[in-house]
PAKOL-704286 format. One line per 5 residues: number of its first residue (from 1); their letters; for each residue x, y, z of C-alpha. Coordinates in steps of 0.5 Angstrom, whole numbers. Layout:
BEGIN
NUM	a	X,Y,Z | ...
***
This chain:
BEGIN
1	xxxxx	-45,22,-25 | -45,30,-23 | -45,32,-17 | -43,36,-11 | -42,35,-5
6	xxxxx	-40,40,1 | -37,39,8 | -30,39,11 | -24,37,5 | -18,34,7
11	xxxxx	-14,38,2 | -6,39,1 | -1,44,3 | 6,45,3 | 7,41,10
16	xxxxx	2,37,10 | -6,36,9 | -11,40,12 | -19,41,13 | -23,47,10
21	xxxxx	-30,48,10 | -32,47,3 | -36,43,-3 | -33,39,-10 | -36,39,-16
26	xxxxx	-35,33,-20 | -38,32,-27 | -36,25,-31 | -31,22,-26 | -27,28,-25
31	xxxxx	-27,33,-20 | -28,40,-24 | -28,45,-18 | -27,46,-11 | -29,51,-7
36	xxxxx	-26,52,0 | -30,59,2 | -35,55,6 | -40,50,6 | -45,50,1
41	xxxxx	-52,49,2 | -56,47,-5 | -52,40,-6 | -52,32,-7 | -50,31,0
46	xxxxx	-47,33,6 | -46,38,11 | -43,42,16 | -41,34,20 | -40,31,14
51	xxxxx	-32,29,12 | -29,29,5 | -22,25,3 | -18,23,-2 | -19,15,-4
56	xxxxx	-14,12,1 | -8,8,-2 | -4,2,0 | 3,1,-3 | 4,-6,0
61	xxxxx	-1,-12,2 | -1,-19,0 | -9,-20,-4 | -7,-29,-2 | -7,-27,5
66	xxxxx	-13,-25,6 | -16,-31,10 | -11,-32,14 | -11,-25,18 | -9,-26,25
71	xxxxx	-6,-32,25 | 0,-29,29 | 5,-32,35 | 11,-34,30 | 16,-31,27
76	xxxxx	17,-30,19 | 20,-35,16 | 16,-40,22 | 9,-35,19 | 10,-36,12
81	xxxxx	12,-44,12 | 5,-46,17 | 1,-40,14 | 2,-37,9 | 5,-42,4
86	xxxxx	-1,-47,5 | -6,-41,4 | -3,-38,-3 | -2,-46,-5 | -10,-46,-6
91	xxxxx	-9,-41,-12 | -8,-47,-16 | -14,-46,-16 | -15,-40,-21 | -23,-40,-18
96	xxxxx	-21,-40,-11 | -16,-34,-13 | -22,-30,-16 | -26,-30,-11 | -22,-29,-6
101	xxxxx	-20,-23,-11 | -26,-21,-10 | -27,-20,-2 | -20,-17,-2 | -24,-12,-7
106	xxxxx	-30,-11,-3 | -26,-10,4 | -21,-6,1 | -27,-1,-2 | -31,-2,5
111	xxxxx	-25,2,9 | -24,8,4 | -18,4,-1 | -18,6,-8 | -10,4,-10
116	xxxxx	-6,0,-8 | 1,-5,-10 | -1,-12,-9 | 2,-20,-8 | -1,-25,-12
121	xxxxx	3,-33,-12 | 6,-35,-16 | 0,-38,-21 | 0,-34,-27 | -8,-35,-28
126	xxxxx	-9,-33,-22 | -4,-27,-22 | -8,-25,-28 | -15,-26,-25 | -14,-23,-19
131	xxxxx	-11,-16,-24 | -18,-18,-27 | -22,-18,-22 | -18,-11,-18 | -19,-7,-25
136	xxxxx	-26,-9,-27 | -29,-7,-19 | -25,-1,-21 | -19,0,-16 | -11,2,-20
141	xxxxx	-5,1,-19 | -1,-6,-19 | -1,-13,-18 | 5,-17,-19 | 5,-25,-20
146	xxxxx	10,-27,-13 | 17,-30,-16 | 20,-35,-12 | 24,-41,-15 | 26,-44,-8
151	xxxxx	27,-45,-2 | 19,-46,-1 | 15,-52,-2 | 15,-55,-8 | 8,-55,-9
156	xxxxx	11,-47,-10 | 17,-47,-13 | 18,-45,-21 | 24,-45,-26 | 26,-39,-27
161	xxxxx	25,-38,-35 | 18,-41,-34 | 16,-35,-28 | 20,-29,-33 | 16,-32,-39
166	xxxxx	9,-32,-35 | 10,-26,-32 | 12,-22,-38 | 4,-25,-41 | 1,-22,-35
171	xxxxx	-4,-17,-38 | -6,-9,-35 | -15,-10,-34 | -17,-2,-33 | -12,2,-28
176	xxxxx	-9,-5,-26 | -3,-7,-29 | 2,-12,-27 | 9,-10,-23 | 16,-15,-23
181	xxxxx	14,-18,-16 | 21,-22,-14 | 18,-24,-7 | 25,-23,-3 | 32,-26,-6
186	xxxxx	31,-32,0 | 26,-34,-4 | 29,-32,-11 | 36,-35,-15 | 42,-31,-17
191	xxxxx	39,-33,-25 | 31,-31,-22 | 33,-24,-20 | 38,-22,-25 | 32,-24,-30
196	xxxxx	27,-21,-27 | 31,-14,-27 | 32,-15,-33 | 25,-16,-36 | 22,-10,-31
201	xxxxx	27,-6,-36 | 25,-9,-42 | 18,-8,-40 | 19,-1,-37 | 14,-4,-31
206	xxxxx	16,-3,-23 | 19,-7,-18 | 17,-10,-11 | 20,-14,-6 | 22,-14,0
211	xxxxx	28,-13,4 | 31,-13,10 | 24,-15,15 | 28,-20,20 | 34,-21,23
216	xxxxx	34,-28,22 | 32,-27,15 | 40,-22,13 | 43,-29,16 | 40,-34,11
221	xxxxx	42,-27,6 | 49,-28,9 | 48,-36,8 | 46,-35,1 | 49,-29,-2
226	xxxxx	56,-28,3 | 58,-22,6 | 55,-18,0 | 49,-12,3 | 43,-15,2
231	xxxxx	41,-8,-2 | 47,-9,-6 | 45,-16,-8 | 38,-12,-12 | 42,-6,-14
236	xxxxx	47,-11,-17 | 41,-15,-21 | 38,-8,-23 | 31,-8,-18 | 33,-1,-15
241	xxxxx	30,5,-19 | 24,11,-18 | 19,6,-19 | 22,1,-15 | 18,-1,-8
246	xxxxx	21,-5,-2 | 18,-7,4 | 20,-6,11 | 27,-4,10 | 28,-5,18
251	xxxxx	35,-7,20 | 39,-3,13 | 47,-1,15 | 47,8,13 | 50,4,7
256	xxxxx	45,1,5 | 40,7,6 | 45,11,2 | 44,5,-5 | 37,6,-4
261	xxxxx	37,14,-3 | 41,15,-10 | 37,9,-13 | 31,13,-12 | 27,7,-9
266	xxxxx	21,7,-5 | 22,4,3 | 14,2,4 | 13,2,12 | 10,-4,15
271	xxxxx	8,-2,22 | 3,-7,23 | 5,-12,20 | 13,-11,24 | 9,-11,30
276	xxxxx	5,-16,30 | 10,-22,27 | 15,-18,32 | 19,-16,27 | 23,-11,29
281	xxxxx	21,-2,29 | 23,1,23 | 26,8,25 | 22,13,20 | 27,18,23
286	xxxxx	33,16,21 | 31,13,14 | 29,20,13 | 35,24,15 | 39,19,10
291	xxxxx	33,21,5 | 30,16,3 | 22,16,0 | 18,13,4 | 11,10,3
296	xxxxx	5,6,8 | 3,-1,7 | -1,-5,10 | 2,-11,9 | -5,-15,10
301	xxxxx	-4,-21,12 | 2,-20,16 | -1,-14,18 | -8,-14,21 | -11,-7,19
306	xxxxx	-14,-7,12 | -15,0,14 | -11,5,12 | -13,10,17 | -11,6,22
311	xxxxx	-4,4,19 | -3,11,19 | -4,12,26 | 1,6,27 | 6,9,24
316	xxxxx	5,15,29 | 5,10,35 | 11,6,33 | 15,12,31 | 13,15,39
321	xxxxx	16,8,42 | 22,9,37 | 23,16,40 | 22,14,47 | 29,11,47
326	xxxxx	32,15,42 | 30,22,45 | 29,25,38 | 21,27,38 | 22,31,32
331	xxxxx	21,25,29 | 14,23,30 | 11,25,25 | 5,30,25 | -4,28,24
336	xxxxx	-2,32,18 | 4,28,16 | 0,21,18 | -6,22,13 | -1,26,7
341	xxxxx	3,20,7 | -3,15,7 | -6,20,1 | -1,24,-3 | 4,21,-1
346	xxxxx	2,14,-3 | 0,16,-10 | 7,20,-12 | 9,13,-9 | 7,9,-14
351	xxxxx	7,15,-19 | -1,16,-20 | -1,23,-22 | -9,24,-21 | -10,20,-15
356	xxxxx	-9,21,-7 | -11,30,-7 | -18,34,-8 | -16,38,-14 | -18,40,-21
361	xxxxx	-17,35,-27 | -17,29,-22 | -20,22,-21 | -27,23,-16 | -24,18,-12
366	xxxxx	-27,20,-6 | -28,18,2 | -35,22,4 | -35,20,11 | -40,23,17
371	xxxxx	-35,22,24 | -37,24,31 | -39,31,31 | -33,32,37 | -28,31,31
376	xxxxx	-30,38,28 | -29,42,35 | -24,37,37 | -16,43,39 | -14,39,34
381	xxxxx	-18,36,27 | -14,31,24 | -11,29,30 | -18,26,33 | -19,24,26
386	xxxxx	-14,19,26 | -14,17,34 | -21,16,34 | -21,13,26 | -28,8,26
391	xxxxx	-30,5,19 | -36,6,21 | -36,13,20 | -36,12,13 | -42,13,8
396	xxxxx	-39,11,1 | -33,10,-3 | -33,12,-9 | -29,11,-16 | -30,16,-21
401	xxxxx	-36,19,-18 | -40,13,-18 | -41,9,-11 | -37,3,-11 | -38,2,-4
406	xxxxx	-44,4,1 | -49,8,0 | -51,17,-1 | -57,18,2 | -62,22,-3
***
């Protein structure tokens, strides 16, 4: 599809992101020219109150637990025994898995997200079904089978050798690929993780897991594994990499953020998810001082926000809060800091060269969207956009320039 569409982008600066009037051409699913001297006037669609991102990016969520957002008031190893052990239990179902696959897809696309690195179980068909089903409606990224040889229900459980010999079939469909997906060391054996670290080198695949998301989650890690830092417990299995992405990272010693800082892993931030499960706050401040990469997830379905937008503003929200006691207002990220994260910074995450900027040479993964006219007359743009963020707004995503949700009028 060729088109040109004007209005204000959400282009890349050195600090950030900002809105210029503008248009994008787009021929044969890449943006060819971008044009930021003014609105243009003979063009497919758009205006002077039409908004053109980047397509969104989640570095965390979980595709099983869809159904199950919003099911909260437990904390997170109570949640995931009553919630969403059960659920992800139905996914031995491998037709029950695509379907919900398949929802996820639609309301992932529906809110702007066009990449994402996502949980699936610990099925190997339904694993491989759910990367089907993601690649085929066009989405990139990664999608990992959950490995888990204990403390879980048994219904969940799996040998160690017979997840690392499933997982290792796991086949790429389109731009989803299969990523190592060791759930978290509780659930993990010793034999289960140094496997899996040893199949991601062979395999040359990322990693995901998460790490350090509830106190009473370090104190079953100290029952387990002694007095060994639980960062230390992944370096030593050799999970910690530059394509390696932990969620939640909340309770870290300066220690452990400096494993993960030489490493050169990726810390995803989950603030809805922290909040609604009452995990804790992670302090973006202080992660960034010790210089580890950060990224946003959404962590659906411990998180309730499937838009990305809304996640973003969280992230704000819970830094303000953090900033309260600590005094440290430098550490509240910026609108223009939210929306890069939830953009380019998301996609250097998962290392999509392409994705999450509109520029020359890369994919037309587009949001066009048409806000309140205020946003564009509001002191400050962006900040209105992300407070005021409604998904209705949205009038189409699309995936290499060719509609993949909503609709352009003519």
């Amino acid at each position: 599809m060729n088109s040109t569409y004007t209005g204000w982008l959400l282009i890349p600066t050195d600090t950030g992101v900002d809105l210029a009037p503008g248009w994008v051409r787009v021929i044969n699913g890449i943006i060819t020219e971008v044009n930021t001297a003014g609105f243009a006037e003979r063009v497919e669609f758009g205006d002077d109150s039409t908004l053109i991102l980047p397509g969104l990016i989640d570095c965390h969520l979980h595709i099983p637990q869809f159904p199950v957002i919003g099911a909260g008031g437990l904390p997170l190893l109570t949640w995931l025994a009553q919630v969403v052990f059960p659920e992800e239990a139905k996914w031995a179902d491998a037709d029950y898995a695509e379907a919900v696959a398949d929802l996820a897809a639609t309301r992932l696309l529906s809110v702007g997200t066009v990449a994402i690195s996502a949980f699936a179980t610990v099925h190997a068909e339904a694993t491989q079904r759910a990367i089907n089903v993601m690649g085929r409606r066009g989405l990139r990224g990664f999608v990992g089978q959950s490995l888990m040889d204990r403390e879980c229900p048994p219904e969940l459980a799996r040998p160690a050798m017979q997840l690392l010999r499933e997982a290792a079939k796991l086949e790429q469909c389109s731009g989803i690929y299969p990523i190592i997906t060791p759930r978290f060391a509780i659930s993990c054996s010793p034999e289960l993780l140094h496997g899996a670290g040893a199949l991601a080198r062979k395999l040359g695949q990322p990693v995901q897991t998460h790490l350090a998301e509830t106190r009473p989650e370090l104190e079953r890690i100290a029952e387990l594994f002694g007095d060994e830092p639980y960062t230390a417990i992944y370096d030593r299995f050799g999970l910690l990499g530059p394509r390696s992405l932990l969620a939640h990272c909340i309770y870290l010693s300066p220690e452990e953020q400096a494993i993960i800082n030489r490493s050169g892993s990726v810390a995803a931030h989950c603030p809805t998810a922290n909040t609604f499960l009452q995990s804790g706050l992670m302090n973006k401040g202080a992660m960034e001082q010790a210089a580890v990469r950060l990224a946003l997830g959404s962590d659906i379905g411990g998180g309730y926000e499937r838009s990305m937008v809304r996640v973003a503003r969280a992230m704000v929200e819970t830094a303000r809060i953090v900033a309260l006691e600590s005094g440290d207002a430098e550490a509240v990220p910026s609108a223009a800091q939210a929306w890069r994260m939830i953009t380019r910074g998301n996609a250097e995450a998962l290392g999509l060269a392409d994705a999450g900027r509109i520029e020359p040479g890369v994919r037309a993964d587009l949001v066009i969207a048409r806000p309140d006219p205020e946003a564009f007359t509001s002191p400050d743009p962006l900040g209105f956009l992300l407070h005021a963020w409604d998904d209705r707004w949205i009038t189409a995503t699309l995936l290499q320039g060719d509609i993949a949700h909503g609709q352009i009028p003519e």
